[in-house]
C-alpha positions as CSV (number, residue, x, y, z in Angstrom):
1,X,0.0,0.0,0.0
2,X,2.9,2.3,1.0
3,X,4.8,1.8,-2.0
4,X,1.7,2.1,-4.5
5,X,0.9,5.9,-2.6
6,X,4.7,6.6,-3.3
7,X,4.8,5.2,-7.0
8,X,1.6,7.2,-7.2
9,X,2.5,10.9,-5.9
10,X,5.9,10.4,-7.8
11,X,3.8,9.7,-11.0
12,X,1.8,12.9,-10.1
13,X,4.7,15.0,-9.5
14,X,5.8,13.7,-13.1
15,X,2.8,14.5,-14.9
16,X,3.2,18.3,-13.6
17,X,6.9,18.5,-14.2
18,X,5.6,17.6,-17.8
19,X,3.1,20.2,-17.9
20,X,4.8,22.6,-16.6
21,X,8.1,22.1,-18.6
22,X,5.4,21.8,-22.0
23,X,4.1,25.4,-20.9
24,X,7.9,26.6,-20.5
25,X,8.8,25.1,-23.8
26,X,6.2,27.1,-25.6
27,X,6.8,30.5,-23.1
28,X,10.2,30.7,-23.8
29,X,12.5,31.3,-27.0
30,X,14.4,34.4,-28.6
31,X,10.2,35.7,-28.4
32,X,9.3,35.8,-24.8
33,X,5.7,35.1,-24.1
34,X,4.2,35.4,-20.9
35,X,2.3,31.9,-20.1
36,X,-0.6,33.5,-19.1
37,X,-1.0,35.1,-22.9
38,X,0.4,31.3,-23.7
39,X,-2.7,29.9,-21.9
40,X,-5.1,31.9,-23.4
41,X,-3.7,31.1,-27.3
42,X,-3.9,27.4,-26.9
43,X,-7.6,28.2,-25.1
44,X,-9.4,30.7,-27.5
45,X,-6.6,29.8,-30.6
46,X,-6.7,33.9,-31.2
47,X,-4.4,36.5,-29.5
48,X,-4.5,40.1,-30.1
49,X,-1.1,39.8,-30.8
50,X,-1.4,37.9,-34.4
51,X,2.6,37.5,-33.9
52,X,2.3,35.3,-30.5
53,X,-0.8,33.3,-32.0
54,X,1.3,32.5,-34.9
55,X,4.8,31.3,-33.1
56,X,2.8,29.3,-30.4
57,X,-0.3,27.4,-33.1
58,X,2.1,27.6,-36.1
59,X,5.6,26.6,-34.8
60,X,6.2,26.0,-30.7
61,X,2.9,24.0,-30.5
62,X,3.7,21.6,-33.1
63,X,7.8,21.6,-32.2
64,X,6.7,20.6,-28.7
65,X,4.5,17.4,-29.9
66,X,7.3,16.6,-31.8
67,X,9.9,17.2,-28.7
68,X,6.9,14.7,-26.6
69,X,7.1,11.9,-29.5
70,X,10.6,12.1,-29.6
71,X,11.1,11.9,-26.1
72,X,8.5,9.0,-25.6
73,X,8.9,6.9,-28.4
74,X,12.7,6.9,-28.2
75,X,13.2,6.2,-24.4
76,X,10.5,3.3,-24.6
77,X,12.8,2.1,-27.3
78,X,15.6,1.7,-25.2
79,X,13.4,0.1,-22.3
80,X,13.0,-2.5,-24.3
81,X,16.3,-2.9,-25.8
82,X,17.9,-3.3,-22.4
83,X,15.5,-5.6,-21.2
84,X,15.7,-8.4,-24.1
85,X,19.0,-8.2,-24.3
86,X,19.9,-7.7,-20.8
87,X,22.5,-5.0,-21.3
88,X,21.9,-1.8,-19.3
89,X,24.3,-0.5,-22.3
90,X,21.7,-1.3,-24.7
91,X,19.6,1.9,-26.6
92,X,17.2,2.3,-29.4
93,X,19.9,2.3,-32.0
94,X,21.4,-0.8,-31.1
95,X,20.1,-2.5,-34.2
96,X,22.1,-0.5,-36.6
97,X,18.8,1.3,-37.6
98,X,20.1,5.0,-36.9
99,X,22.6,3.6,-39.0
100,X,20.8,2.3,-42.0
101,X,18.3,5.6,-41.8
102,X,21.9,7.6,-41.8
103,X,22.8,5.8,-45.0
104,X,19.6,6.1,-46.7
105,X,20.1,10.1,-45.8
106,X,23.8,9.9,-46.8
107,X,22.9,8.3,-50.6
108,X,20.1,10.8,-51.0
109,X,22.1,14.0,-49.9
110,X,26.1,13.0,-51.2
111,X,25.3,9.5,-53.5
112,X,22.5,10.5,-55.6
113,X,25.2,9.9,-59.0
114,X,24.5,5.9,-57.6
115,X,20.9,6.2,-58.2
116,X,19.1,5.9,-61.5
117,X,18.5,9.5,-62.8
118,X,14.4,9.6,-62.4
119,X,14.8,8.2,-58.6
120,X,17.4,11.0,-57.7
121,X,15.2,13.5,-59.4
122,X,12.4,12.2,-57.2
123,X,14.2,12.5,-54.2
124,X,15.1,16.0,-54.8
125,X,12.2,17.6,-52.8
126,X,11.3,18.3,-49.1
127,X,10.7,14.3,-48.4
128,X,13.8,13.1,-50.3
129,X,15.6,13.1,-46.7
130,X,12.4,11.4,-45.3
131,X,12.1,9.2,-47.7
132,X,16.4,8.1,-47.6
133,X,16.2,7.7,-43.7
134,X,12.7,5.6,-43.9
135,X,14.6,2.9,-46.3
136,X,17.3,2.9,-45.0
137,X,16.0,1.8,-41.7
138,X,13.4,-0.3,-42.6
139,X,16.6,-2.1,-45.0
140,X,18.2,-2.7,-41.9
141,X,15.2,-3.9,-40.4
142,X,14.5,-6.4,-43.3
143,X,18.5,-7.8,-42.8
144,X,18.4,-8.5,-38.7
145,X,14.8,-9.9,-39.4
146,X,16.6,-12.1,-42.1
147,X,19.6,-12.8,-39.8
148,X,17.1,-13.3,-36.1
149,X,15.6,-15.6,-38.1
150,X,18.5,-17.7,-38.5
151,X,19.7,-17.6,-34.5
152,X,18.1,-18.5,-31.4
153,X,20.7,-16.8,-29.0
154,X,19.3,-13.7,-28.7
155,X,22.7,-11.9,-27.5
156,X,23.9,-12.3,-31.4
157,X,21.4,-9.9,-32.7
158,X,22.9,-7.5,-30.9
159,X,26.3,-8.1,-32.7
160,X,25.1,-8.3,-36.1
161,X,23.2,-5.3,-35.3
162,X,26.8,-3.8,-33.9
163,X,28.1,-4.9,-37.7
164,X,25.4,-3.9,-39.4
165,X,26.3,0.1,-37.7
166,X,29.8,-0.4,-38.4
167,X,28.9,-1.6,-41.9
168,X,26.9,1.3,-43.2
169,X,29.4,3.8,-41.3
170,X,32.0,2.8,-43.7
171,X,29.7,3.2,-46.6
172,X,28.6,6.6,-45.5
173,X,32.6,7.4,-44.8
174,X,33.3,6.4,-48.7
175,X,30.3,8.7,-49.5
176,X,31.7,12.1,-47.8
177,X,35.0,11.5,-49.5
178,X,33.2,12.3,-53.2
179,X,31.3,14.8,-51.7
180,X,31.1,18.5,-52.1
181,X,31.8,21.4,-49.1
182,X,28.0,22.4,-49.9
183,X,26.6,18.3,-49.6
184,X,28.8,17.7,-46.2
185,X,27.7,20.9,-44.7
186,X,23.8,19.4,-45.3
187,X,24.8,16.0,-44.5
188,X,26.2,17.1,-41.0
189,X,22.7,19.7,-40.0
190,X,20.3,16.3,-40.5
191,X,23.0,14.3,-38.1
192,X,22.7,17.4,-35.3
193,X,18.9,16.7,-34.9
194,X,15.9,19.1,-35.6
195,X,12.4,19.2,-34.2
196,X,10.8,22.2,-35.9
197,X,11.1,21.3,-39.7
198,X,7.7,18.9,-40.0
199,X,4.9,20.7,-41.4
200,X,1.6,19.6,-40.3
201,X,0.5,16.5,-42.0
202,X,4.2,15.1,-41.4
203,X,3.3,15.7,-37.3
204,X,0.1,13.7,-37.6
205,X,1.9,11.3,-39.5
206,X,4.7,10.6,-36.4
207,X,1.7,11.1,-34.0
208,X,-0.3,8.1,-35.7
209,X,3.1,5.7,-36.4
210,X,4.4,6.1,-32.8
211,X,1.5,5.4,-31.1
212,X,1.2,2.3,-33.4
213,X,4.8,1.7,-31.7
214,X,3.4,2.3,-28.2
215,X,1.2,-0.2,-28.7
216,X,2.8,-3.3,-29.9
217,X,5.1,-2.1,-26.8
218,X,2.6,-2.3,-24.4
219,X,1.4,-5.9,-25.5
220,X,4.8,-7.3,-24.1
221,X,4.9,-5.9,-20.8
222,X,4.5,-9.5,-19.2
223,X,7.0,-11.4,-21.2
224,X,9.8,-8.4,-20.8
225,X,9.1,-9.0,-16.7
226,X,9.8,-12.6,-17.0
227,X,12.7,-12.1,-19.6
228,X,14.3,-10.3,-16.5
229,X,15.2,-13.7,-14.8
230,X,16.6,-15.3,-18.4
231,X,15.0,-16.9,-21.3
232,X,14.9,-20.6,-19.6
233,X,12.8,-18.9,-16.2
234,X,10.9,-17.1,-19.0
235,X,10.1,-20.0,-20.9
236,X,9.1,-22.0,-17.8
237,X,6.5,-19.1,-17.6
238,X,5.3,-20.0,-20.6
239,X,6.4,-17.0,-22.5
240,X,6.9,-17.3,-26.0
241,X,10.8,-15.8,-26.9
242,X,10.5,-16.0,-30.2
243,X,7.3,-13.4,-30.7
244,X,8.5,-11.6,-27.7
245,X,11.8,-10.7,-29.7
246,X,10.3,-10.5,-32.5
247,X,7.6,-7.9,-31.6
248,X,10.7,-5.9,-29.6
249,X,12.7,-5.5,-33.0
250,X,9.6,-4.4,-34.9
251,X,8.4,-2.1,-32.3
252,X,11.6,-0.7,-31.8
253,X,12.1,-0.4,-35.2
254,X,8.6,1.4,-36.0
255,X,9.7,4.2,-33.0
256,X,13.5,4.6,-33.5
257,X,13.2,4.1,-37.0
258,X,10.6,6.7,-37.6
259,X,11.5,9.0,-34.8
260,X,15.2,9.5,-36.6
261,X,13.9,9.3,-40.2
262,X,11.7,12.8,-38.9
263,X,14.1,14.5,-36.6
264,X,17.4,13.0,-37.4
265,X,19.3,10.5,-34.5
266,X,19.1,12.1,-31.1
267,X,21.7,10.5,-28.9
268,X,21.7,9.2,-25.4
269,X,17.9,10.0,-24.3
270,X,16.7,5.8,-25.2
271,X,20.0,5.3,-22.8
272,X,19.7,7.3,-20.0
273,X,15.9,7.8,-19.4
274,X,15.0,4.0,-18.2
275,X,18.0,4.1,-16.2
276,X,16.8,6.9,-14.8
277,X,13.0,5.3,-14.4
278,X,14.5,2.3,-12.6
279,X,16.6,4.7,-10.5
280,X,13.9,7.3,-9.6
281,X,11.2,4.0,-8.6
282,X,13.3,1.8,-7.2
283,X,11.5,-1.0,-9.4
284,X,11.8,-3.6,-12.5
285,X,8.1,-4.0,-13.1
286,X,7.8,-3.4,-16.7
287,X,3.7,-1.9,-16.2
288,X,5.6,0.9,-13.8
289,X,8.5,1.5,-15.8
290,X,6.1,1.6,-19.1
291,X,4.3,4.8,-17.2
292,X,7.8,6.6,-16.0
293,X,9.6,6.3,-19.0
294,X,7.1,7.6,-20.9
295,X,7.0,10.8,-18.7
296,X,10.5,11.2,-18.0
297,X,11.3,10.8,-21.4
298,X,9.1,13.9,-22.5
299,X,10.0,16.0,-20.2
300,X,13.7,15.4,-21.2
301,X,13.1,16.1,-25.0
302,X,10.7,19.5,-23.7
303,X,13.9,20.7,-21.6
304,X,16.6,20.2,-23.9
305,X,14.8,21.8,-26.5
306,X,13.8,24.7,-24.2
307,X,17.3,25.0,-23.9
308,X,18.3,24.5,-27.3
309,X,15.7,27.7,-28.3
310,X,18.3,30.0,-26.1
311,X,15.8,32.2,-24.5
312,X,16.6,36.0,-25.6
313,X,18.6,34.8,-28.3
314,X,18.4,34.8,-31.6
315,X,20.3,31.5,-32.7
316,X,19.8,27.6,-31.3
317,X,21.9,25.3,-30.1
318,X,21.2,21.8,-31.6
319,X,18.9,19.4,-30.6
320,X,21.7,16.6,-30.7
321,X,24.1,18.4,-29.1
322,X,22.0,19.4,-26.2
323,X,21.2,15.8,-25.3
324,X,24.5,14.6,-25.8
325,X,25.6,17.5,-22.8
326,X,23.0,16.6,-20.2
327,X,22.8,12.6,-21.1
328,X,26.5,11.6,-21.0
329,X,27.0,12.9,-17.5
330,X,23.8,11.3,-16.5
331,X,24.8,8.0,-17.8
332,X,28.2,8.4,-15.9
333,X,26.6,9.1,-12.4
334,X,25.0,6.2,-13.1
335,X,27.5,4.2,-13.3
336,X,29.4,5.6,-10.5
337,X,26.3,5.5,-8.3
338,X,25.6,2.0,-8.8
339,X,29.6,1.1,-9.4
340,X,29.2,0.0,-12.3
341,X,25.7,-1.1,-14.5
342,X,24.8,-4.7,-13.9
């Protein structure tokens, strides 16, 4: 009982830090707004300031969904990444699909002379970049599919999905040595991150696919617990391994692989935040975890790109760079607080 009202007023205290750090997100930037005029925008949609109505409705508001999905879909990612394969080192890139979406960006952007002339034309648009990163991911998808498949030891998907990263690195390495200043220079700004580039129908779009991804993660809460105590206690239980690792690939695939094909690969947040879940609870129940990662890992992507907007400033730090800053220390106390991740 004592632990449930404890698990319950730190969940509380979570949802308000969320609120209040969505409010702040959409307050501050090089425009100050007051949250009070903030309020009443979101409330009546109309200011008398046409200015503030138009940077909250037509830019913040839709950045800060984006910062939310981010946040959430990336973070569950890693949840379940650590938990299948039992390594607290484990993220939502593990796979290689940051990889293959970086690839699929890299061919679009510096390797279009490899693609038939009417594709490279075709990619020469506002979804060309989209449209790289999506295959390049899902290709990746398709080969550790192909290769879990052909193993049972579930520790040897994460290798081939280490040599699958290290593969397409040194394709995208070969890439940037024909490239121009101009194609590098464009190359690099995708790899740094961005939340405010989606237009509307491309932030429905990540709303719709990540809560697909939510989803299929939330149907293997159960088996993830049991997987905690090995596969052999799991299988005793009666848990299937097979369709639990198969529906952790595919969902991590559907949020890691989307989330970076729309914002670029944002580093360190599917690391640190269920570390910091299991830290703040005190717990390995998946149900609770599920809950706090979800809310931690939103108010993470809101404060670092409150940050990242540089209040009273007219530049912005990236996204990528902001997370890198405030995650790799974090991941470090870790480790020095617990002397070492087991």
């Amino acid at each position: 009982m004592q632990k449930n009202f404890k698990n319950s007023s730190l969940f509380t205290g979570l949802f308000s830090l969320l609120i209040l750090a969505f409010l702040a997100n959409l307050a501050l930037g090089n425009v100050l707004i007051p949250l009070g005029d903030v309020c009443e925008i979101l409330i009546n949609q109309t200011h008398e300031k046409h200015t503030w109505t138009y940077i909250i409705l037509d830019y913040r508001f839709p950045k800060a969904i984006v910062a939310i999905l981010t946040g959430v879909g990336l973070s569950i990612s890693g949840l379940i990444m650590q938990t299948l394969f039992r390594n607290p080192l484990a993220g939502p890139y593990v796979l290689g699909l940051s990889s293959g979406a970086s690839l699929g960006v890299a061919i679009v952007i510096m390797g279009s002379f490899l693609l038939p002339t009417f594709v490279a034309d075709f990619l020469v648009n506002d979804y060309g970049i989209l449209i790289g990163a999506f295959f390049g991911s899902f290709l990746v998808l398709l080969l550790v599919f192909f290769v879990a498949s052909k193993l049972k030891d579930t520790m040897s998907i994460l290798i081939v999905g280490l040599m699958f990263s290290s593969l397409t690195s040194a394709i995208i390495n070969v890439l940037t040595s024909f490239s121009s200043a101009e194609q590098l220079q464009k190359f690099t700004f995708w790899t740094l991150g961005s939340l405010g580039n989606l237009n509307q129908n491309q932030v429905y779009l990540l709303t719709i696919v990540v809560s697909i991804g939510l989803l299929l993660s939330f149907t293997i809460i159960k088996p993830l617990d049991g997987l905690l105590l090995g596969e052999n206690y799991a299988r005793s239980l009666g848990i299937s391994i097979k369709r639990t690792r198969n529906i952790s690939i595919i969902a991590t695939s559907i949020l890691a692989g989307t989330i970076t094909a729309f914002v670029g690969p944002i580093a360190f947040v599917g690391l640190a935040i269920p570390h910091m879940s299991k830290l703040i609870f005190q717990t390995s129940n998946h149900k609770t975890l599920f809950i706090a990662t979800l809310l931690l890992g939103a108010i993470t992507m809101l404060v670092c790109d409150t940050i990242s907007q540089m209040p009273n400033q007219d530049f912005t730090i990236p996204i990528n760079a902001i997370t890198s800053i405030l995650g790799a220390p974090v991941v470090i106390w870790l480790i020095i607080r617990k002397k070492g991740i087991r």
